[in-house]
C-alpha positions in Angstrom: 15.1 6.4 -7.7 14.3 2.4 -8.3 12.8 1.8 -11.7 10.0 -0.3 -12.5 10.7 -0.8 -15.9 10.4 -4.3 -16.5 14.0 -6.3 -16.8 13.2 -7.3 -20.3 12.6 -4.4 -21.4 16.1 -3.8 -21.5 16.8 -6.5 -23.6 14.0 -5.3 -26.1 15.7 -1.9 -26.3 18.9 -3.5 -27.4 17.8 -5.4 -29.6 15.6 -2.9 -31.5 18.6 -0.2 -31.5 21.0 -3.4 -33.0 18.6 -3.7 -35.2 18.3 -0.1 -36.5 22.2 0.4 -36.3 22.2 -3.0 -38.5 19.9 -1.5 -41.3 21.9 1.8 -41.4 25.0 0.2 -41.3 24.1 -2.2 -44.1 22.6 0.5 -46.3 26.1 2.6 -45.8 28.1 -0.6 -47.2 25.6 -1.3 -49.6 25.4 2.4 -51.0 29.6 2.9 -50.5 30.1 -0.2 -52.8 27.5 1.3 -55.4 29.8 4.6 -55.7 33.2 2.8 -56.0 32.0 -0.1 -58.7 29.8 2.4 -60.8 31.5 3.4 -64.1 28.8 6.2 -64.5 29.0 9.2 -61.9 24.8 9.0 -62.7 24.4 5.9 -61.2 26.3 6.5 -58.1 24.4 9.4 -58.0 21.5 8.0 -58.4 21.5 5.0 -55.5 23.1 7.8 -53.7 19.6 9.5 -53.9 18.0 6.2 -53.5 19.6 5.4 -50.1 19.1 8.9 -48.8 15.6 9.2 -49.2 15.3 5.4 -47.8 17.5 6.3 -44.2 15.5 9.5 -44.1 12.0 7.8 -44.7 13.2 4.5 -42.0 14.3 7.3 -39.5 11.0 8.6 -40.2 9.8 5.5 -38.5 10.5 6.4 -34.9 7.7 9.0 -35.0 5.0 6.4 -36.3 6.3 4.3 -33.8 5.7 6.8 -30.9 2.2 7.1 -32.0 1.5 3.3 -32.3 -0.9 4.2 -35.4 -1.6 0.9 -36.5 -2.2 2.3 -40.3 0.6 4.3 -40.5 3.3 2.0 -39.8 1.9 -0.3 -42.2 2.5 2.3 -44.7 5.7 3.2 -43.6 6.5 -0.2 -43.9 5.6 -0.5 -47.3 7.2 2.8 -48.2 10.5 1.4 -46.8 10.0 -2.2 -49.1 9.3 0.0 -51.9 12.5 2.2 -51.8 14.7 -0.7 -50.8 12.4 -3.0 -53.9 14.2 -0.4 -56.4 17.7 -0.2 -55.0 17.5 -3.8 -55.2 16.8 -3.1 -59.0 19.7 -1.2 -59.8 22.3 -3.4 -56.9 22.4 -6.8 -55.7 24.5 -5.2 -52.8 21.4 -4.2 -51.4 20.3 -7.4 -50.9 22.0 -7.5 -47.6 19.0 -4.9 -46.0 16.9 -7.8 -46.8 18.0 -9.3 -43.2 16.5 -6.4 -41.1 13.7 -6.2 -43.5 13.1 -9.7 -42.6 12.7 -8.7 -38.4 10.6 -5.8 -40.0 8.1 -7.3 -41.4 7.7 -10.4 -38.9 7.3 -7.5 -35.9 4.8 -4.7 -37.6 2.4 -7.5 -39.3 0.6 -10.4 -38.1 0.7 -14.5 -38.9 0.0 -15.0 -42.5 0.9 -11.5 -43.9 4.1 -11.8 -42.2 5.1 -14.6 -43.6 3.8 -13.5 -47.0 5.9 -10.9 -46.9 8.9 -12.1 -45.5 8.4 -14.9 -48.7 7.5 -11.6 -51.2 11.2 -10.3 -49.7 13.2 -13.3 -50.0 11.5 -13.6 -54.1 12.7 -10.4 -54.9 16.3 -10.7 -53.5 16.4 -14.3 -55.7 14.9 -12.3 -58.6 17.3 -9.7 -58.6 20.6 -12.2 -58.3 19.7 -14.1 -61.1 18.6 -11.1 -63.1 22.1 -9.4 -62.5 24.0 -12.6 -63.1 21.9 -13.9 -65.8 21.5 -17.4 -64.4 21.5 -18.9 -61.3 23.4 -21.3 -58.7 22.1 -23.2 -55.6 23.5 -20.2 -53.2 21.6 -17.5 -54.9 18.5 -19.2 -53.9 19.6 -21.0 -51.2 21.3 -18.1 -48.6 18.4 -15.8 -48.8 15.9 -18.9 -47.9 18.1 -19.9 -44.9 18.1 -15.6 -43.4 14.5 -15.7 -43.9 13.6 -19.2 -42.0 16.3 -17.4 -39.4 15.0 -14.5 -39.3 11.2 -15.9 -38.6 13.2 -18.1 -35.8 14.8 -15.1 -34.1 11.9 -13.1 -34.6 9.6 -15.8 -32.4 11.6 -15.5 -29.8 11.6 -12.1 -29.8 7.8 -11.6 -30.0 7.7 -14.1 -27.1 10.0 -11.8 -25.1 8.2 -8.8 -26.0 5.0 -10.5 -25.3 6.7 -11.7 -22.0 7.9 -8.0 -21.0 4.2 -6.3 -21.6 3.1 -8.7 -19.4 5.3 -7.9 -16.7 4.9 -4.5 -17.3 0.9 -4.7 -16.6 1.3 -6.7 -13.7 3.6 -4.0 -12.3 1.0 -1.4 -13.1 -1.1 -3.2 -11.6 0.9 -4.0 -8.2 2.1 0.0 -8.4 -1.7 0.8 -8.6 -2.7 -1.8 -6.2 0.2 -0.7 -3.8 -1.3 2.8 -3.8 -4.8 1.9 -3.5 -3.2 -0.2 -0.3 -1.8 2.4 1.1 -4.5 4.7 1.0 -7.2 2.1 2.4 -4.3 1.6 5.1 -4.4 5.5 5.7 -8.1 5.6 6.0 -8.0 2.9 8.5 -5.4 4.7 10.2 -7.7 7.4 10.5 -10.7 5.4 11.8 -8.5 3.6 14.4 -7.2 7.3 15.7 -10.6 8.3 15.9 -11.6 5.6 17.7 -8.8 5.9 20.3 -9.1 9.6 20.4 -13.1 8.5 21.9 -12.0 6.1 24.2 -8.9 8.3 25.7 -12.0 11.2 26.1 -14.3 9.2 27.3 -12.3 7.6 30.0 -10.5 11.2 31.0 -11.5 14.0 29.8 -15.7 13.0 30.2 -14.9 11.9 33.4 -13.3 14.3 35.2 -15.9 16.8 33.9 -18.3 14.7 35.2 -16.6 14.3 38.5 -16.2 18.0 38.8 -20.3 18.5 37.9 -20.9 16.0 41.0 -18.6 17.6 43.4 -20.4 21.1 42.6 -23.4 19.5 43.4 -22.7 18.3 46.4 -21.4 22.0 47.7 -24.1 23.8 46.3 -26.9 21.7 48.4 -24.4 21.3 51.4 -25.6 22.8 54.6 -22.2 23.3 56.5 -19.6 25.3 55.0 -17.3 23.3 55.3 -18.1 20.8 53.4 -19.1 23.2 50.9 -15.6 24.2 50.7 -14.1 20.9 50.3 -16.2 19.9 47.5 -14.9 22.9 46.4 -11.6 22.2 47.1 -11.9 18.6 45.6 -13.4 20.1 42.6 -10.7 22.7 42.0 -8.2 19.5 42.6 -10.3 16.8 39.9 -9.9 19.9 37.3 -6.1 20.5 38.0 -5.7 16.7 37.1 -7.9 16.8 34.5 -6.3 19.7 32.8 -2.9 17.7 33.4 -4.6 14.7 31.9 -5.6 16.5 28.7 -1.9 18.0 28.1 -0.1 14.8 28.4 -3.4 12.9 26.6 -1.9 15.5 23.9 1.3 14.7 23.7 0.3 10.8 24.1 2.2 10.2 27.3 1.5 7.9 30.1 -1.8 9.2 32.4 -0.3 11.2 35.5 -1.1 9.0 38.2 0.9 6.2 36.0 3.9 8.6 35.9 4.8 8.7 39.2 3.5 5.2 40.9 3.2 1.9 39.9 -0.7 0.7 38.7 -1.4 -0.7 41.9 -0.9 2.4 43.3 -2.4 4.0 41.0 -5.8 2.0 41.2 -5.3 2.4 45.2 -5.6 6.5 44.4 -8.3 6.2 42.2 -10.2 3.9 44.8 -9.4 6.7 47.2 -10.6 9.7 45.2 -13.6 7.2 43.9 -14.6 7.3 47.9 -14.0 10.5 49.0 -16.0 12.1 46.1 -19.0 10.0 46.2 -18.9 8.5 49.4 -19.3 4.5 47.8 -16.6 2.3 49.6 -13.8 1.6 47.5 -11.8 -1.5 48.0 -8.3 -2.8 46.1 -7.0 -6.2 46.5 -4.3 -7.2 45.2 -3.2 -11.1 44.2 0.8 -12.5 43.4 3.0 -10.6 43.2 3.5 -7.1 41.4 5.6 -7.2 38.0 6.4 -4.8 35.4 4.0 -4.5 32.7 3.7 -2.6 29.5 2.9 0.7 29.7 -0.1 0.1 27.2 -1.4 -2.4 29.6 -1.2 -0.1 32.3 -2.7 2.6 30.7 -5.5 0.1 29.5 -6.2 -0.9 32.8 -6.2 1.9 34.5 -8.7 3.3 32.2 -10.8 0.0 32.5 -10.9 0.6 36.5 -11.7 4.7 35.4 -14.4 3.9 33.1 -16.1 1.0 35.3 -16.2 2.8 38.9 -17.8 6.3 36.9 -20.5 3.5 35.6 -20.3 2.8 39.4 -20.8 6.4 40.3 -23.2 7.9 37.7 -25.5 4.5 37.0 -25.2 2.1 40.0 -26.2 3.4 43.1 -23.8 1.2 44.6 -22.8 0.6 48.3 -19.6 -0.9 47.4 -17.2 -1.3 44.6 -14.4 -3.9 44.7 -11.2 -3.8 42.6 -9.3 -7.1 42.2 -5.7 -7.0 40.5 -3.7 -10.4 39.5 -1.2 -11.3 38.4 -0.7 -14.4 37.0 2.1 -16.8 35.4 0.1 -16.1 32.0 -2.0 -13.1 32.2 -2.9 -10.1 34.1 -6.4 -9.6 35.5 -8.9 -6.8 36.6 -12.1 -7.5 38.1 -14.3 -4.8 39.2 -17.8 -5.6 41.3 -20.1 -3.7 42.5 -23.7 -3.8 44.4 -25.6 -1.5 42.6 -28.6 -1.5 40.4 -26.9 -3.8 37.6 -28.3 -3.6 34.0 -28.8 -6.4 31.0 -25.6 -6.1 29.3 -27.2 -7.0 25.8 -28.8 -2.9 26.1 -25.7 -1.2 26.9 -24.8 0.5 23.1 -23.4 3.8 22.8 -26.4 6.2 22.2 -26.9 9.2 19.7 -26.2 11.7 22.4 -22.9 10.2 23.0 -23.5 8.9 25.8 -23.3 4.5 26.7 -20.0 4.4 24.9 -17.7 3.3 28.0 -18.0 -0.7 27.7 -17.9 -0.5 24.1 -15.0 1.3 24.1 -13.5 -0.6 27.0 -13.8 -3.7 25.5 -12.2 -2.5 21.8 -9.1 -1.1 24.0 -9.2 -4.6 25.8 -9.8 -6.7 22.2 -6.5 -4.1 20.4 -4.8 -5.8 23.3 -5.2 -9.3 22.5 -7.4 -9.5 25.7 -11.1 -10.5 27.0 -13.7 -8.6 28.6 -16.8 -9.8 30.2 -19.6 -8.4 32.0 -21.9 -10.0 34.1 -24.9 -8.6 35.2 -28.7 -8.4 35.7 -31.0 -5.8 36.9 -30.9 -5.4 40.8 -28.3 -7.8 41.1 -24.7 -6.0 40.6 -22.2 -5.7 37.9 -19.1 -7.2 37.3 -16.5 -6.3 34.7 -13.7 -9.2 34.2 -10.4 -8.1 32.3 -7.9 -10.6 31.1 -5.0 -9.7 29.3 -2.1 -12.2 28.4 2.0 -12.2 29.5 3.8 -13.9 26.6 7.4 -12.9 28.0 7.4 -10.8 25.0 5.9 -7.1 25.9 7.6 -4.5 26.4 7.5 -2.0 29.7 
């Protein structure tokens, strides 16, 4: 598992153990020289008792830390300065705590009062060397002055690496909560975009081939000969086979079937065919340069396009003839489908509450996720025509 603890943070730890260890250590020197220099068993006794009740009240100090109660580790702090004030009284050897008192002090209060009490600290341990000696020399005054201005020094720094680290541990809070607030607008999108395709793929198979199928039973049921009742029938029982195979793979999110097993051109050539023979508007393919491999999105995409555009043909145009063109270019590939129906103003065609009108907005997203362009021109009583362009960088993929 990575962590995203801050790499200061570290450093911060080690430095507050060391200083802990330090203090203990100190008061364990401090407290073992007491007991081997005291001529009285009391008085060992007694900064025994001292320096127990001072490890057990600084230990104490981990809890107030863990509740960051501003009040309380003031007065812990005190209550530590207090016990270590009268083992100073009775031993100058616990003068040496006065270091980690020092880093104490400068961490738990603020600007002034640290500094007050860092100068209150270094007074006493002064105090209590010349009272013990009974007069006084330059070191006695001038050692504990030169810990303290070191201890403010070192303590700067480490406030500005602390300061640093909390920092850096917000901003990754921030990245870790922006990351996941990412990732679920990303999901959502996801969702949207599936849905999206999921209308399109319907729309251009599914909606068709139903519709396709409702025409061809049409046409048998008002048919005069039987005959050609029966081969509507045929042709319908034939659309829904291919429908129903359409829907399985559109399941699984293969290629459609007429893709599968020929080339788009081909393909296109069928679907002119079927186009025909179903609703008896001429269907014509030509076909410019010469056939290359394409992606199978584009194919799909294309075929689709030349599904969705001749069942505008069929339902809406009341066309004679429709015209597919494929090209292929040195830069792009393009469809053009034309026909010489009814035509419409393009600036009306939006997809309507009863789900119908979606095909040329979804046929131009499709196109558009492509990095292609669709246009359509048309007018009413003058034809349509749908132009498709989609690029060949040299890059895609079959």
């Amino acid at each position: 598992m990575t962590s995203h603890e801050p790499p200061g943070a570290t450093i911060l730890r080690l430095l507050r153990l060391g200083l802990h260890a330090g203090f203990f250590a100190l008061l364990a020197l401090a407290t073992t020289r007491v007991l081997l220099t005291r001529d009285t068993p009391a008085h060992g006794l007694a900064a025994l008792a001292g320096a127990t009740a001072l490890a057990a009240v600084y230990a104490a100090g981990e809890l107030v830390r863990r509740h960051r109660a501003r009040r309380a580790a003031t007065a812990w702090l005190a209550t530590v300065t207090t016990l270590w004030a009268a083992l100073l009284a009775a031993s100058t050897d616990y003068s040496w705590l006065a270091f980690p008192l020092f880093f104490l002090h400068m961490h738990l209060l603020r600007g002034k009062h640290a500094v007050l009490a860092v100068a209150a600290v270094t007074g006493l341990v002064i105090t209590a060397q010349i009272a013990h000696a009974g007069t006084w020399t330059t070191g006695m005054v001038l050692g504990p002055v030169l810990g303290a201005l070191f201890a403010v020094i070192i303590t700067s720094a480490y406030t500005a690496l602390y300061t640093e680290n909390e920092q850096r541990r917000r901003l990754i809070e921030d990245l870790t909560r922006t990351r996941a607030e990412l990732a679920t607008s990303q999901h959502q999108a996801g969702i949207a975009a599936e849905r999206e395709r999921l209308a399109r793929e319907i729309h251009d198979t599914l909606a068709q081939g139903l519709s396709s199928i409702v025409l061809l039973l049409r046409a048998a049921d008002t048919a005069d000969d039987p005959a050609k009742t029966r081969d509507r029938i045929d042709e319908a029982r034939r659309v829904a086979a291919d429908n129903l195979d359409e829907a399985r793979r559109f399941v699984r999110d293969l290629r459609p079937p007429s893709l599968s097993t020929a080339p788009l051109p081909q393909a296109l050539q069928r679907l002119c065919e079927r186009t025909e023979r179903e609703t008896g508007t001429t269907c014509r393919l030509h076909l410019d340069g010469h056939p290359t491999a394409l992606p199978s999105h584009y194919d799909v995409a294309l075929l689709r396009a030349a599904q969705a555009s001749l069942a505008n043909v069929t339902r809406h145009a009341a066309a004679r003839t429709a015209v597919l063109t494929l090209a292929y270019l040195d830069t792009e590939v393009t469809l053009d489908i034309y026909d010489d129906g009814t035509g419409f103003d393009p600036a009306t065609a939006h997809p309507r509450p009863d789900g119908t009108g979606f095909g040329l907005t979804g046929l131009r997203e499709r196109i558009t996720a492509l990095g292609g362009h669709l246009d359509v021109e048309s007018a009413p009583g003058e034809g349509t025509a749908v132009a498709i362009r989609l690029p060949l960088t040299g890059q895609e993929t079959p």
